[in-house]
C-alpha positions as a Markdown table, in Angstrom:
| # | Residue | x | y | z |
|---|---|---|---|---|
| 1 | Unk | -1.4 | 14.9 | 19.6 |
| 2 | Unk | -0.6 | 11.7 | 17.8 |
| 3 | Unk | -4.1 | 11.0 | 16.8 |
| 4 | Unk | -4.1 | 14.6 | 15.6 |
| 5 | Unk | -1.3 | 14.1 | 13.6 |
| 6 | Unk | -2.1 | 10.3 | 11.9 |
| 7 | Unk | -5.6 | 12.3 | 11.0 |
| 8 | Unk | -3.3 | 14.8 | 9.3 |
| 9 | Unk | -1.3 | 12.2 | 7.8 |
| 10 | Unk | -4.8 | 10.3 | 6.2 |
| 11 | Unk | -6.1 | 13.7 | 5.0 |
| 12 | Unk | -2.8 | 14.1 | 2.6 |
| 13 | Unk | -2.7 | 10.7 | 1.8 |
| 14 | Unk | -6.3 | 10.9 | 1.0 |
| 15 | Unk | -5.5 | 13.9 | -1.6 |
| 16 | Unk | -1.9 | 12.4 | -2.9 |
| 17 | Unk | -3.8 | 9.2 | -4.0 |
| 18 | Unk | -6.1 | 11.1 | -5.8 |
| 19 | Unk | -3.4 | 13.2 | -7.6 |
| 20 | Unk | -1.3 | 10.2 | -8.1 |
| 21 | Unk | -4.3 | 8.6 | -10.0 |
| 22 | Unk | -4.5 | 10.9 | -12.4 |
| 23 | Unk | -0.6 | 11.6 | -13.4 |
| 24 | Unk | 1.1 | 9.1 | -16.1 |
| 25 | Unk | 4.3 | 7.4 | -15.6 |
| 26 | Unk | 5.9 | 9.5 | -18.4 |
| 27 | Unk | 4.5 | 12.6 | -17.4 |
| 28 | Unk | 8.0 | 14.3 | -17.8 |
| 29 | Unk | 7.9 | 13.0 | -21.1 |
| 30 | Unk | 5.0 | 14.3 | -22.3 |
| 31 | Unk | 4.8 | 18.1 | -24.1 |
| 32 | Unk | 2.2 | 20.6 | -22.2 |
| 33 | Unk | 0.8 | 21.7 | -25.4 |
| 34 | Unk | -0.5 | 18.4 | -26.6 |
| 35 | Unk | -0.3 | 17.3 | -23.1 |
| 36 | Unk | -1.6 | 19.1 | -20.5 |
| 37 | Unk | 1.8 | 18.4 | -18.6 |
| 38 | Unk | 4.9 | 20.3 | -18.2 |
| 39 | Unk | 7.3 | 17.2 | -19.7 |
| 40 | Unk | 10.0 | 17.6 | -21.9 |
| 41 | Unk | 8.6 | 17.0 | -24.9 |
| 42 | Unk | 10.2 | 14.1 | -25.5 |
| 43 | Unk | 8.5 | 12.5 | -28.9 |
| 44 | Unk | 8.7 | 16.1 | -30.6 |
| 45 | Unk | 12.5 | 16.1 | -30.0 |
| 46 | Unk | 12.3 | 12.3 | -31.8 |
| 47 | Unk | 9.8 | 13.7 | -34.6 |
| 48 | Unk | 12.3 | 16.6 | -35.3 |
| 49 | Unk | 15.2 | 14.2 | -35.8 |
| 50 | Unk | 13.6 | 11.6 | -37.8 |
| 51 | Unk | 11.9 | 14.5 | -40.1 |
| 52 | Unk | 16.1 | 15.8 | -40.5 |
| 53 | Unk | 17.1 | 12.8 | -40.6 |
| 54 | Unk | 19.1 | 13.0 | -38.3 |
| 55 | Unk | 21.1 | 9.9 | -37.0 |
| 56 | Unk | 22.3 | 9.6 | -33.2 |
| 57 | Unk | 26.0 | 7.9 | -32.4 |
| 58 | Unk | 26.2 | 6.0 | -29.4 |
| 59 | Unk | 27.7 | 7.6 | -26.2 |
| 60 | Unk | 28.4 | 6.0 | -22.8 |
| 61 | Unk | 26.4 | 7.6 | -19.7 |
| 62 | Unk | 28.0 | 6.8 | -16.5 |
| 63 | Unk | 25.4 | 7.1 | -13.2 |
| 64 | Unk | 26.9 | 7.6 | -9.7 |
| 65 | Unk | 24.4 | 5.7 | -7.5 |
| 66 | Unk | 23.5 | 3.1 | -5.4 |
| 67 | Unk | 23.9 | 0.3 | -7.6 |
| 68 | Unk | 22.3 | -1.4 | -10.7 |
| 69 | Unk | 20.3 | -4.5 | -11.6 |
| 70 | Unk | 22.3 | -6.2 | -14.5 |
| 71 | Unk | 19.7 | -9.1 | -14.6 |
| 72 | Unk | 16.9 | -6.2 | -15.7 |
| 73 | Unk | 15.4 | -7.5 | -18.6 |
| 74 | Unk | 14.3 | -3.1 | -19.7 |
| 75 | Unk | 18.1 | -2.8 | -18.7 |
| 76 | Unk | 20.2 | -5.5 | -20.1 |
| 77 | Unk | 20.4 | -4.2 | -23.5 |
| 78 | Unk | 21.3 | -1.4 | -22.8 |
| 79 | Unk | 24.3 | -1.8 | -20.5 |
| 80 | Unk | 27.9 | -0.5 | -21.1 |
| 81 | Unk | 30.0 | -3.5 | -20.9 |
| 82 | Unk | 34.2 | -3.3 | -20.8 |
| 83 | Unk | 35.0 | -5.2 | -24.6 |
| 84 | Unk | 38.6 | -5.5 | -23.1 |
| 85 | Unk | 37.8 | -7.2 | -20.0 |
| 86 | Unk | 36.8 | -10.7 | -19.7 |
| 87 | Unk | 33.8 | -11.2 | -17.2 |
| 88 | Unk | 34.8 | -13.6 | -13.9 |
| 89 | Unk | 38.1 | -14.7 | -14.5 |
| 90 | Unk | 39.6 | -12.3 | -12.1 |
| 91 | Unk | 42.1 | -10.6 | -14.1 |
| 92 | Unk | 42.2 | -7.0 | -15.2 |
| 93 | Unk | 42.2 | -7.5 | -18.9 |
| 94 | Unk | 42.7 | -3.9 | -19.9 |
| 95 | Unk | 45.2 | -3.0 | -17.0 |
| 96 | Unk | 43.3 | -0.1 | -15.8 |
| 97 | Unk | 44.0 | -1.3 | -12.2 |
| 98 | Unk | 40.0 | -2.7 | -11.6 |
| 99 | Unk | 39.8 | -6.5 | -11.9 |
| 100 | Unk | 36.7 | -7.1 | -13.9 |
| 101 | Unk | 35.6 | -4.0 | -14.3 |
| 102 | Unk | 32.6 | -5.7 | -17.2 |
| 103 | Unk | 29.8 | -3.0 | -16.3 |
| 104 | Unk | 31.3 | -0.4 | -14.5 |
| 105 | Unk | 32.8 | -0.3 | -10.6 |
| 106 | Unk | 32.1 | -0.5 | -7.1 |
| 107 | Unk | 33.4 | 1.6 | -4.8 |
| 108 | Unk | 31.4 | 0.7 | -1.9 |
| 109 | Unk | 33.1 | -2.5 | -1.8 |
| 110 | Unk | 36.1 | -4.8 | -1.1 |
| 111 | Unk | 38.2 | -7.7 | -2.9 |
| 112 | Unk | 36.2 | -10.2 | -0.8 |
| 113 | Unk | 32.8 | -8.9 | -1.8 |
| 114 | Unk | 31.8 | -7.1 | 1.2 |
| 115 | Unk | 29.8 | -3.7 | 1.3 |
| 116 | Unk | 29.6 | -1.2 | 3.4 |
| 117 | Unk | 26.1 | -0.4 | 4.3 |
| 118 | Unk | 26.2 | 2.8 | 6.5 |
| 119 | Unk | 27.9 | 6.1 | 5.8 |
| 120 | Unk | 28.6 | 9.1 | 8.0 |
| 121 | Unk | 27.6 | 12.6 | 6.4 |
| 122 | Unk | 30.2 | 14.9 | 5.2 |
| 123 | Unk | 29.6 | 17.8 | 7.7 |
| 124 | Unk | 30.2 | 15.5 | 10.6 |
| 125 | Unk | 33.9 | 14.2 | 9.2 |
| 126 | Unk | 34.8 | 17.7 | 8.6 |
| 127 | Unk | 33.8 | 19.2 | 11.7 |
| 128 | Unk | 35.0 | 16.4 | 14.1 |
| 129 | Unk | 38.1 | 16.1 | 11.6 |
| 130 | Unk | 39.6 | 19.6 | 13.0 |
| 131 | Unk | 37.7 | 19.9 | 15.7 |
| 132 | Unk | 40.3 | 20.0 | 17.9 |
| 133 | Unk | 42.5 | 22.5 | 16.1 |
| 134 | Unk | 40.3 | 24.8 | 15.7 |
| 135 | Unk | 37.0 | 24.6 | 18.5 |
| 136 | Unk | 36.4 | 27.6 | 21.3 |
| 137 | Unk | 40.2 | 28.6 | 20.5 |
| 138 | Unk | 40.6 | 32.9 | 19.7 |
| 139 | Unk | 41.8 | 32.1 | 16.1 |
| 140 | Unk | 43.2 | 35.3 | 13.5 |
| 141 | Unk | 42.9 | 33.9 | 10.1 |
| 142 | Unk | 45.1 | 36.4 | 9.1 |
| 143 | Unk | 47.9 | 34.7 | 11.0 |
| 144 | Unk | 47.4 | 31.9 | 9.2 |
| 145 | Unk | 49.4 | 29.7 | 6.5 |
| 146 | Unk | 46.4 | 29.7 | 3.8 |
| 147 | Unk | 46.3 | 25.6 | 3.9 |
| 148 | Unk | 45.1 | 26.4 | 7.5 |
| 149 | Unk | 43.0 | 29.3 | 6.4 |
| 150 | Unk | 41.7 | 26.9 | 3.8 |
| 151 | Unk | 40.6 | 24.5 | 6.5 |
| 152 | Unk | 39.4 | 26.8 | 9.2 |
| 153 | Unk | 36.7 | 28.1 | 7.1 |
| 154 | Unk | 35.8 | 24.5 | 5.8 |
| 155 | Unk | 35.4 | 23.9 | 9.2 |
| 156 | Unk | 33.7 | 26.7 | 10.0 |
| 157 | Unk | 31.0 | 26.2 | 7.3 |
| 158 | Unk | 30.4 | 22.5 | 8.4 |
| 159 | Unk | 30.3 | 23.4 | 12.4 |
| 160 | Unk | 27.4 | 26.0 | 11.5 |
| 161 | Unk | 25.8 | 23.4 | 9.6 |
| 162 | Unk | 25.9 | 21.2 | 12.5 |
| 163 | Unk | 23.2 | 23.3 | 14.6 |
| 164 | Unk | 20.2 | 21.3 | 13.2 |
| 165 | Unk | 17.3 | 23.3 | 13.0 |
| 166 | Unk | 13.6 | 23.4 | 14.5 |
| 167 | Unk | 12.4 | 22.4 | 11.3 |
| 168 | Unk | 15.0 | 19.5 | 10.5 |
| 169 | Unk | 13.9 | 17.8 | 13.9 |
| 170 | Unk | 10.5 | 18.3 | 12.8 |
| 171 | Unk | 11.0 | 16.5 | 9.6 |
| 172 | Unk | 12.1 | 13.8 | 11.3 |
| 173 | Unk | 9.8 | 13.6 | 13.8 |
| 174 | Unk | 7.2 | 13.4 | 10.8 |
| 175 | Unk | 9.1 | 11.1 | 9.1 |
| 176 | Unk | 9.4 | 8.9 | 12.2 |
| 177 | Unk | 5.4 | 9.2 | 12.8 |
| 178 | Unk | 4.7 | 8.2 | 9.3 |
| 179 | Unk | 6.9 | 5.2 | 9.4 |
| 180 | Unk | 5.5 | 3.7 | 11.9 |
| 181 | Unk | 1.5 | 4.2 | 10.9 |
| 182 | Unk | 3.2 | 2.5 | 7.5 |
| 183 | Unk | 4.9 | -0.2 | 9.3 |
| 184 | Unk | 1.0 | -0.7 | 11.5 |
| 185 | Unk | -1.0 | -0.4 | 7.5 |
| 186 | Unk | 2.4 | -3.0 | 5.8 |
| 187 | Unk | 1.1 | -5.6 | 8.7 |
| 188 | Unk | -2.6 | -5.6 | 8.1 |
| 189 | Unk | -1.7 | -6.1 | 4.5 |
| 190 | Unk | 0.4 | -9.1 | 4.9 |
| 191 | Unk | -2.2 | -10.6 | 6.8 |
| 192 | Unk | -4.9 | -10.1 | 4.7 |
| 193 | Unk | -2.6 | -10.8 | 1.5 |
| 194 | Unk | -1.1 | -13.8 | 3.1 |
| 195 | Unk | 2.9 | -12.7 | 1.7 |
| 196 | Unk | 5.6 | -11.1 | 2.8 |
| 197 | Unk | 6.4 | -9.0 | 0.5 |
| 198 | Unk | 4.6 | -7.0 | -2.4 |
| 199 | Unk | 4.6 | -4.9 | -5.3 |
| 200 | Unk | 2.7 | -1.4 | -5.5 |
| 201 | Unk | 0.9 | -3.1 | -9.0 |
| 202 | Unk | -0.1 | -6.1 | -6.6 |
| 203 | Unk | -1.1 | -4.0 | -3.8 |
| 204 | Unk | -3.5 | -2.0 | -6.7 |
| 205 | Unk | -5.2 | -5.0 | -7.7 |
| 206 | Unk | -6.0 | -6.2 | -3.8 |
| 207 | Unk | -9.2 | -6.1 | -3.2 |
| 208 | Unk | -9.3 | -5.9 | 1.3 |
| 209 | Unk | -11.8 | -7.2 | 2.7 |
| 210 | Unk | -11.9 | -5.8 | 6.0 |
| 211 | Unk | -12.6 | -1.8 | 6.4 |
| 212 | Unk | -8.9 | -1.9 | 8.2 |
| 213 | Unk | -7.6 | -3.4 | 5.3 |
| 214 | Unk | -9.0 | -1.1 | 2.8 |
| 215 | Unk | -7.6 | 2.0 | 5.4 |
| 216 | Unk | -4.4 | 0.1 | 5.2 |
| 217 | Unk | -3.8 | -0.4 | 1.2 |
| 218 | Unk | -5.1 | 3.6 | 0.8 |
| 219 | Unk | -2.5 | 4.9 | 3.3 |
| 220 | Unk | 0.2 | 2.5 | 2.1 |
| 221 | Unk | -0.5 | 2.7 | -1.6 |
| 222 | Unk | -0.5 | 6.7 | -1.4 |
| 223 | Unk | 3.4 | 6.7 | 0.4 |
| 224 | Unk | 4.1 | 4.5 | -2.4 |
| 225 | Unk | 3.0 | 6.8 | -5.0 |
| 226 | Unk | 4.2 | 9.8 | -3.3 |
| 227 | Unk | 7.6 | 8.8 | -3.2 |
| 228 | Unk | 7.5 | 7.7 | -7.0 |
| 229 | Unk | 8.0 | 4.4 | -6.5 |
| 230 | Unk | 7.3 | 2.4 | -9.9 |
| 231 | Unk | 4.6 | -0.3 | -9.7 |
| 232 | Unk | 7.1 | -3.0 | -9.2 |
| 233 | Unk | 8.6 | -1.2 | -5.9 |
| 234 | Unk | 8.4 | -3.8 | -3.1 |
| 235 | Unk | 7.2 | -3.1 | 0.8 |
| 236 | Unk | 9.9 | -4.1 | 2.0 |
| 237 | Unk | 12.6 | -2.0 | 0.0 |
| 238 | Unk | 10.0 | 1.4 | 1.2 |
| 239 | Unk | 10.2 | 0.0 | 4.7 |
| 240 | Unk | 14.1 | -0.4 | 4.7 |
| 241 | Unk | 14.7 | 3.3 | 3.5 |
| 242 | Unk | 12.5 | 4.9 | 5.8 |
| 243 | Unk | 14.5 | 3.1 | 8.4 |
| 244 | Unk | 17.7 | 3.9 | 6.6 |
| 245 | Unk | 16.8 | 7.7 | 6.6 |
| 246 | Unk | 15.4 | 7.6 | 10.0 |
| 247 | Unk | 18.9 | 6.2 | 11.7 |
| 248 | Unk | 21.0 | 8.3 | 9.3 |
| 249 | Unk | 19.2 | 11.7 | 10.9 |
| 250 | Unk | 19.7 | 10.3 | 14.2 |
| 251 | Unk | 23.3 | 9.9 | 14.0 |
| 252 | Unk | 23.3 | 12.9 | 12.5 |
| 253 | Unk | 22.0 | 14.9 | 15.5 |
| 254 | Unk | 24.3 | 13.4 | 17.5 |
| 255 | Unk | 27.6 | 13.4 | 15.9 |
| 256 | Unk | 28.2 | 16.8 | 17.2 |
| 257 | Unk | 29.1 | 15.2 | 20.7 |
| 258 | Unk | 30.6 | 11.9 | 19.0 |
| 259 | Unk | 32.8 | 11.7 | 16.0 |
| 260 | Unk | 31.0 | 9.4 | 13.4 |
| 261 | Unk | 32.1 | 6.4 | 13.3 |
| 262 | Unk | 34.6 | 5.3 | 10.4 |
| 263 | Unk | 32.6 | 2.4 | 8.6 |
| 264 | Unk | 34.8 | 2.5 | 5.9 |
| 265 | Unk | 38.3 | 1.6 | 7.8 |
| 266 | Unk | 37.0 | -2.2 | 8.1 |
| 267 | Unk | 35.7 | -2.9 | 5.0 |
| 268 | Unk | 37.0 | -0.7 | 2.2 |
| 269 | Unk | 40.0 | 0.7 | 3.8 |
| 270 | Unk | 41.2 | 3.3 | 1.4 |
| 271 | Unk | 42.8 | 6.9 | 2.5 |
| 272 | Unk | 39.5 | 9.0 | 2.5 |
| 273 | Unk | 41.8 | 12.3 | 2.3 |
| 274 | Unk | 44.0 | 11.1 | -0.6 |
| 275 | Unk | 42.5 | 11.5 | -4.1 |
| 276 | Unk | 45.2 | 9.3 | -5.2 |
| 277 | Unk | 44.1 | 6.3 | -3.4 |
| 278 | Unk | 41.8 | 4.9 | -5.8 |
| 279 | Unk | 42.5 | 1.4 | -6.9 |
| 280 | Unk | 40.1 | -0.2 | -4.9 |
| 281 | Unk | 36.8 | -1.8 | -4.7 |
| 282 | Unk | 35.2 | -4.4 | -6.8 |
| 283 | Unk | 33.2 | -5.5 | -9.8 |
| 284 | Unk | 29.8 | -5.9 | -8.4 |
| 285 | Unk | 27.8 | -2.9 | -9.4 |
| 286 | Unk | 24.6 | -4.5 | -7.9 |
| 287 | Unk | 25.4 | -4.5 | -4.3 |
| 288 | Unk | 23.3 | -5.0 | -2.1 |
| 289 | Unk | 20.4 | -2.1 | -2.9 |
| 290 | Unk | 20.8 | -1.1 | -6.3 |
| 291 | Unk | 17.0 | -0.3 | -6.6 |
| 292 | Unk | 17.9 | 3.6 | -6.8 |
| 293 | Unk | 20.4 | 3.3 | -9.2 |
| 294 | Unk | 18.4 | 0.3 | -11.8 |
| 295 | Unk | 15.2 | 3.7 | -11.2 |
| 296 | Unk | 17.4 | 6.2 | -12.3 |
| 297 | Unk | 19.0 | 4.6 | -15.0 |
| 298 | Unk | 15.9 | 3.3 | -16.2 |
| 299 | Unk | 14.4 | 6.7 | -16.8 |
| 300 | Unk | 17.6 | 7.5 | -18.3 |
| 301 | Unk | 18.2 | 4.9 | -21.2 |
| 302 | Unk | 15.0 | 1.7 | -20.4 |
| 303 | Unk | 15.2 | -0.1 | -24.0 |
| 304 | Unk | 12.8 | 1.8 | -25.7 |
| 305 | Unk | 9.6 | 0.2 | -27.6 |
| 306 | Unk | 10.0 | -3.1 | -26.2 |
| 307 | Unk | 6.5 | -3.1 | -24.9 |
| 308 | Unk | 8.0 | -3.9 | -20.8 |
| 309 | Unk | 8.0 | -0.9 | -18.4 |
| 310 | Unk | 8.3 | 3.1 | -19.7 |
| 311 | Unk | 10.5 | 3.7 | -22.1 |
| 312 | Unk | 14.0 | 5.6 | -21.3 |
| 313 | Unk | 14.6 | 9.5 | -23.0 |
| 314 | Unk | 18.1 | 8.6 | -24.5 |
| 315 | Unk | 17.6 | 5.4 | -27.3 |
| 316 | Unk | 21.4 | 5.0 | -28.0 |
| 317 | Unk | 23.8 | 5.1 | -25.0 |
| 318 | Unk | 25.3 | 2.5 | -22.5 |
| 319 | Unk | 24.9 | 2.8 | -19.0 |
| 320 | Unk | 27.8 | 2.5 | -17.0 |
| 321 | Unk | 27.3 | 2.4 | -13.3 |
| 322 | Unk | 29.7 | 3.6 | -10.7 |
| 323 | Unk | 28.6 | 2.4 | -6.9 |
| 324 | Unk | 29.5 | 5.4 | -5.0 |
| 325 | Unk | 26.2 | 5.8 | -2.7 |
| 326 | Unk | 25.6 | 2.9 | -0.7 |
């Protein structure tokens, strides 16, 4: 069954890579009409404007993700940076409550620089949250205060979600199956590359020498693509997700035994429950995986005509990032 489904797995790959050859970058930026691709048609919204003369004023753009690289050379310019705080000295310079708050905040984080790097999924807190006022108990929501009612049927909408179906254990049985032929192809390559670590341009230009190695770069290079990783995605950061993904599901399926647990009590320690509880975190808006974050803020505002990577859609805002997804 397992050599059925890694000859399965070749056959897309074998297609993807194909299809991946022949889409540009900027795709989404490009106008069908001239085209041939369902973009936005970004440069005729830039030919209108400069025909009207029309002159754009700055505007901030603040992204709620993973993190961001600040040491980006496509992204340095074009970062929001706090003019009342001063960077490192550990004050809070504008007396928002956020000591050094220079490009944005981290939520994910503490006052001593720590992260936390796993997260429970919502349905799980909320249905192990009032599991036990409200599970395999005869319950009139008429009789009800509505703050309970309100929470009963909260409850009720996350404990139906938590019935994962045929198809969600598929998907990760898939998922599971694929990461491991990638993990088998990511070997070979290191071998025959002699690194550790490599980029999807690097992988391109690597000519294998060995018929395993050529299986090896056309199965890994065609994940790569497939996810829309950009050409200077790394193995290892693929690698990490997929495993990240992987042990997210799993504690997933199981959390409808066993509460989650609470990996934000040790590090962050705020009131999860209380939207007044707020002042806390830290400056570092990197973290420890910002790749998400730097890739969607790069198609968002990447300095534009500069000549390094694909240009962003927006030419005049600041990105400001907020670390809220670990």
């Amino acid at each position: 069954m397992l050599r059925g489904i890694f000859s399965l797995l070749a056959m897309v790959f074998s297609i993807l890579v194909v299809y991946a050859q022949q889409v540009p970058k900027t795709w989404f930026q490009m106008d069908f009409n001239k085209d041939s691709f369902y973009g936005i048609s970004l440069y005729k919204a830039y030919d209108f404007l400069k025909e009207r003369n029309k002159k754009s004023e700055p505007i901030i753009v603040a992204v709620l993700d993973s993190g961001i690289d600040t040491t980006h050379e496509d992204l340095k310019p074009i970062l929001w940076r706090n003019p009342k705080e001063i960077p490192g000295n550990n004050k809070d310079d504008d007396g928002n409550g956020y000591v050094d708050d220079v490009y944005g905040w981290n939520f994910l984080g503490n006052k001593d620089g720590r992260n936390i790097k796993k997260a429970s999924d919502e349905r799980s807190r909320i249905f192990h949250r009032w599991k036990d006022q409200f599970a395999n108990k005869n319950l009139n929501p008429e009789e009800m205060t509505l703050q309970q009612r309100e929470q009963f049927f909260i409850w009720k909408k996350a404990m139906n979600q938590m019935n994962f179906s045929h198809e969600e254990q598929m998907e990760l049985m898939f998922i599971e199956v694929t990461t491991k032929a990638l993990k088998k192809h990511d070997k070979i390559l290191r071998q025959e590359m002699g690194c550790e670590e490599y980029t999807c341009e690097k992988l391109e230009n690597f000519q294998p020498a060995s018929k395993m190695g050529k299986e090896a770069k056309l199965g890994f290079l065609t994940c790569m693509k497939m996810i829309g990783l950009d050409a200077e995605e790394k193995n290892t950061v693929l690698l990490s997700q997929l495993d990240e993904y992987i042990d997210g599901k799993k504690t997933a399926f199981e959390s409808k035994e066993k509460a989650p647990p609470d990996y934000r009590a040790e590090i962050i320690g705020d009131n999860y429950y209380n939207l007044n509880d707020r002042f806390y975190g830290n400056g570092d808006v990197m973290g420890p995986n910002p790749d998400h974050g730097t890739h969607v803020s790069g198609l968002i505002a990447a300095q534009r005509n500069n000549g390094i990577g694909i240009d962003g859609v927006a030419d005049n805002v600041r990105i400001m990032m907020l670390r809220v997804v670990h």
